[in-house]
N, C-alpha and C positions, 0 to 999 in steps of 0.2 A: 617420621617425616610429616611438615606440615601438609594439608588438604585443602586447598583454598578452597572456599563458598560458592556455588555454582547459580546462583539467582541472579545477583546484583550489585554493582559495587557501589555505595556512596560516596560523591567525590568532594565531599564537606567534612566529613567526622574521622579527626583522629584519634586513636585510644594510646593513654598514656598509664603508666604504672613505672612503679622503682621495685630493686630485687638485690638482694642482697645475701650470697651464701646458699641459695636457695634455687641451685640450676632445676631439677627436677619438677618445681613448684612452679617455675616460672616458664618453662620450657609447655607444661600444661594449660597454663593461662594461653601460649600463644596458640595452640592447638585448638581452643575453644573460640579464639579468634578468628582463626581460621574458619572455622564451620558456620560462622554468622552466615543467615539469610539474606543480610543485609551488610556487606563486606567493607569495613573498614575501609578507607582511600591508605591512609598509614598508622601502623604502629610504631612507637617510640620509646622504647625501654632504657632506663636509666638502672647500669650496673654501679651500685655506689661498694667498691674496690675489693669487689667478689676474693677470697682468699683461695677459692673450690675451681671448679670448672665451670663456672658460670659465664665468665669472659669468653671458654674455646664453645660450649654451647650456642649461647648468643650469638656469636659471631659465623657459625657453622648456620643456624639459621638463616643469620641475616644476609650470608653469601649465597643462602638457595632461592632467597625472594628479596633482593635489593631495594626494588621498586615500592616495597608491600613495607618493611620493615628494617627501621633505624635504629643502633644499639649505642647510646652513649656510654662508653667506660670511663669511667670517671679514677682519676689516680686517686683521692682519699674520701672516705665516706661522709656525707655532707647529710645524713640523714634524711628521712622520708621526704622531708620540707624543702630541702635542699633540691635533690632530686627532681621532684615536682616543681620548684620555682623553673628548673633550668626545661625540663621537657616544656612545661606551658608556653614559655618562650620561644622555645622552637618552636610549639604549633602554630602561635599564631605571629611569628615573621615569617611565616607561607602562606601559602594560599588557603588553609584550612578555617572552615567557619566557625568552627564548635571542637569541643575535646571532650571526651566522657573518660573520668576520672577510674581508673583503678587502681587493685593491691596485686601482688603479684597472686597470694592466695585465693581473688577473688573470680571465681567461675560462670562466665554469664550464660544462660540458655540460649538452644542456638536461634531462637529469633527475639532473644531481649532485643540490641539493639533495633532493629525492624520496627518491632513495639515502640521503645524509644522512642526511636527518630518518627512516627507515623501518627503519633498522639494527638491529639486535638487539644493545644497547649498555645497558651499567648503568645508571640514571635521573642517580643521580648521579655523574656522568664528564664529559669533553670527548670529542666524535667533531671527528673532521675530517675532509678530503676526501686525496686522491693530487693531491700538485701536480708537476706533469709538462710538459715543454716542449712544443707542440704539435707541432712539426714531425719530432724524435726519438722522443715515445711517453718517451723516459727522465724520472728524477726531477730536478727544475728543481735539487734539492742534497740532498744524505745526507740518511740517516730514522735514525737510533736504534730497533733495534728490540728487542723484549724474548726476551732469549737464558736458556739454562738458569741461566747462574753473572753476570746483569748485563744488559746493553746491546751487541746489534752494530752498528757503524758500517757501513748499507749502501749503497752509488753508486749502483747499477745497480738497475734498473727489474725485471729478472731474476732478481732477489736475496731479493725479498720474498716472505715468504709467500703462499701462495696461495690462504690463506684469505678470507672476504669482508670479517673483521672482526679486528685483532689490533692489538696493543699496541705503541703504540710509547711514544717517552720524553717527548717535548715539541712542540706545533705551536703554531705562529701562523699563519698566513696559510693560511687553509681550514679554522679553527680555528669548530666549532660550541659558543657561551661559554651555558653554560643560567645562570638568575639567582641560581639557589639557590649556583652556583658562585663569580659575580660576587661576591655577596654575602658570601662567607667569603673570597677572596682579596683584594677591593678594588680601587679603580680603577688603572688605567692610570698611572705616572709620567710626564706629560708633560713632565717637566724634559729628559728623553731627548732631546729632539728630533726626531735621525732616526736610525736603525740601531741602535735597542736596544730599543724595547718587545718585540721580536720575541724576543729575548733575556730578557728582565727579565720580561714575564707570565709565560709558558712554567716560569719557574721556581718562579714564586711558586705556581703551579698544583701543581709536583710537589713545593714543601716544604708543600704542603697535605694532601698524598696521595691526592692527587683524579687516577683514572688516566684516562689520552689512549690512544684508540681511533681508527687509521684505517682508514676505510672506503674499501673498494680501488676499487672502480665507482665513486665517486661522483669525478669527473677536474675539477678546476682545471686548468687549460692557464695558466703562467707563463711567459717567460722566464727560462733557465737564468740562475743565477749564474754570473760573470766567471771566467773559469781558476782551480780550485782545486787545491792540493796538498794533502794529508794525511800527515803523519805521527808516529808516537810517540815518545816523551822521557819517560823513567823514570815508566812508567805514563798520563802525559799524553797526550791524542790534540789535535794541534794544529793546527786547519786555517785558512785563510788564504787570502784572495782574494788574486792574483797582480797585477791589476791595480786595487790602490785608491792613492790616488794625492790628497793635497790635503786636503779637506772631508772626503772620505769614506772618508779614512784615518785623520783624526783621530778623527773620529765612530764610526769602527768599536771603535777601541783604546780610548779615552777611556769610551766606554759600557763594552764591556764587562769591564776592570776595577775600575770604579765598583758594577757589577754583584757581580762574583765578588766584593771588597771588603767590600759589603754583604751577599750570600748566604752566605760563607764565614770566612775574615778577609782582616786587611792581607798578611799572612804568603803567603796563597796569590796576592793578585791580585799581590803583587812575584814570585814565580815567575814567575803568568804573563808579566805584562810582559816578562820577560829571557827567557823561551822565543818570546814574538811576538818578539822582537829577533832572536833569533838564527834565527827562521823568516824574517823580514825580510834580513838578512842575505844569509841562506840563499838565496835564492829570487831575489835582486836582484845576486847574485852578488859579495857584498860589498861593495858600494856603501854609502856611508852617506848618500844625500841621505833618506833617510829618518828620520833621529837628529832632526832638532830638531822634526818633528811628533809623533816616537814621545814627546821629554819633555815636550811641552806636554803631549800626553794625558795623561803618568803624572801630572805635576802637577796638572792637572783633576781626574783620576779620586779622589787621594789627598787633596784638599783638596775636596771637595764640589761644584766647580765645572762645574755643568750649564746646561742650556738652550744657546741658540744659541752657537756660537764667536765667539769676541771678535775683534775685526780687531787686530792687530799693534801699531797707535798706539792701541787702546782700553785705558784702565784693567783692571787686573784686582783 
């Protein structure tokens, strides 16, 4: 049974997350919501077309606290992006000022948001939380932070300032979105599907010049990202899950230089491409069972071709 928060409720911040298959997971995310020091005004869960018990969950929920928490069931799976374009819109054609971004995996401490919302941060900026794995304390994956001459790429949990409040380059997920900011960026591409809004807002945020502030206390507990290497190539800093493999290798390449494509030009995201190659390569010990997902992505990426991956015998 959820426990609502006994402090306080904020009647500006709504948290949003998508869930999928994953009643259990996500049933704990609102449990953690619940116990905020600093209580949510609404929750807003996008079930993108649960196959489990995730729909009779959510919905058993959302009958014991109406007021508190909204469950979008969505009939066919529209992906993270998806999900997310459709929640942010609900937040803000209400009354809601801000949205702080979640996973359904993602576990906030019970007074991150408090911390959040309470920080000594520009009115108009992004704060976000420290997403951090629970069991190491370390960062679930590198932070950009803001150095004398640019951006340092830093791993390690160790590494960051130690201040309460400082600059980093880009956040999603523990990402607090205020509406004044929604509003001059715009919505979410849900064409993405999955592994790129996280990529693709983030950016739009910083070709906005609207700066991202993280707030060190305020702790998301995620699961770390899959084995990652990093390294540089004539100024480039290239990093690369170790183990993507399928769907979420396609999705990973395919977004992100669809992305750079669109943020930069064709010119940069065909570098990138030949550097994930040769990171691929790299890293797979020059194996090439990875070649004919890497050219579908480029082809997708370079011809507009978004939304879900097409199956093999589908039209394209």
């Amino acid at each position: 049974m959820l426990v609502q928060g006994s402090i306080k409720r904020e009647e500006e911040i709504a948290v949003v997350f998508v869930t999928m298959n994953r009643s259990a997971i996500a049933k704990t995310c609102l449990d953690h919501l619940a116990n905020q020091t600093l209580l949510p005004a609404k929750v807003i869960v996008i079930n993108n077309a649960s196959e489990d018990d995730t729909e009779e969950v959510l919905n058993a929920a959302s009958n014991q606290h109406p007021d508190w928490l909204e469950v979008i069931n969505l009939p066919e799976n529209l992906g993270n992006a998806g999900g997310m374009e459709i929640a942010l819109e609900r937040v803000f054609s209400g009354q809601y000022s801000a949205a702080w971004i979640l996973d359904d995996d993602s576990w906030p401490d019970p007074d991150a948001l408090e911390r959040l919302a309470n920080a000594a941060v520009p009115e108009f900026a992004v704060r976000s939380s420290r997403v951090v794995d629970k069991a190491s304390g370390e960062l679930s994956w590198p932070v950009q932070v803001k150095a004398q001459n640019g951006w340092d790429l830093l791993e390690g949990a160790d590494r960051l300032p130690e201040d309460e409040v400082f600059r980093i380059r880009r956040s999603w997920l523990g990402a607090l979105i205020p509406r004044d900011v929604y509003r001059k960026v715009g919505p979410v591409n849900g064409r993405l599907f999955i592994r790129g809004e996280d990529e693709d807002y983030p950016r739009k945020i910083e070709r906005a010049e609207i700066p991202v502030f993280m707030v060190s206390s305020s702790l998301l507990h995620h699961p770390p990202a899959g084995p990652m290497d990093c390294w540089q190539f004539a100024g480039h800093t290239i990093i690369m899950e170790k183990n993507l493999h399928g769907d979420r290798l396609y999705y990973r390449l395919r977004n992100l230089w669809w992305i750079i494509r669109n943020d930069r030009s064709l010119l940069i995201a065909l570098i990138a491409a030949i550097l994930d190659g040769i990171a691929l390569a790299r890293w797979r010990n020059f194996s090439i069972d990875w070649l004919p997902i890497w050219y579908e992505a480029f082809c997708d990426a370079m011809m507009d071709r978004l939304g879900k991956r097409k199956a093999p015998e589908q039209p394209r």
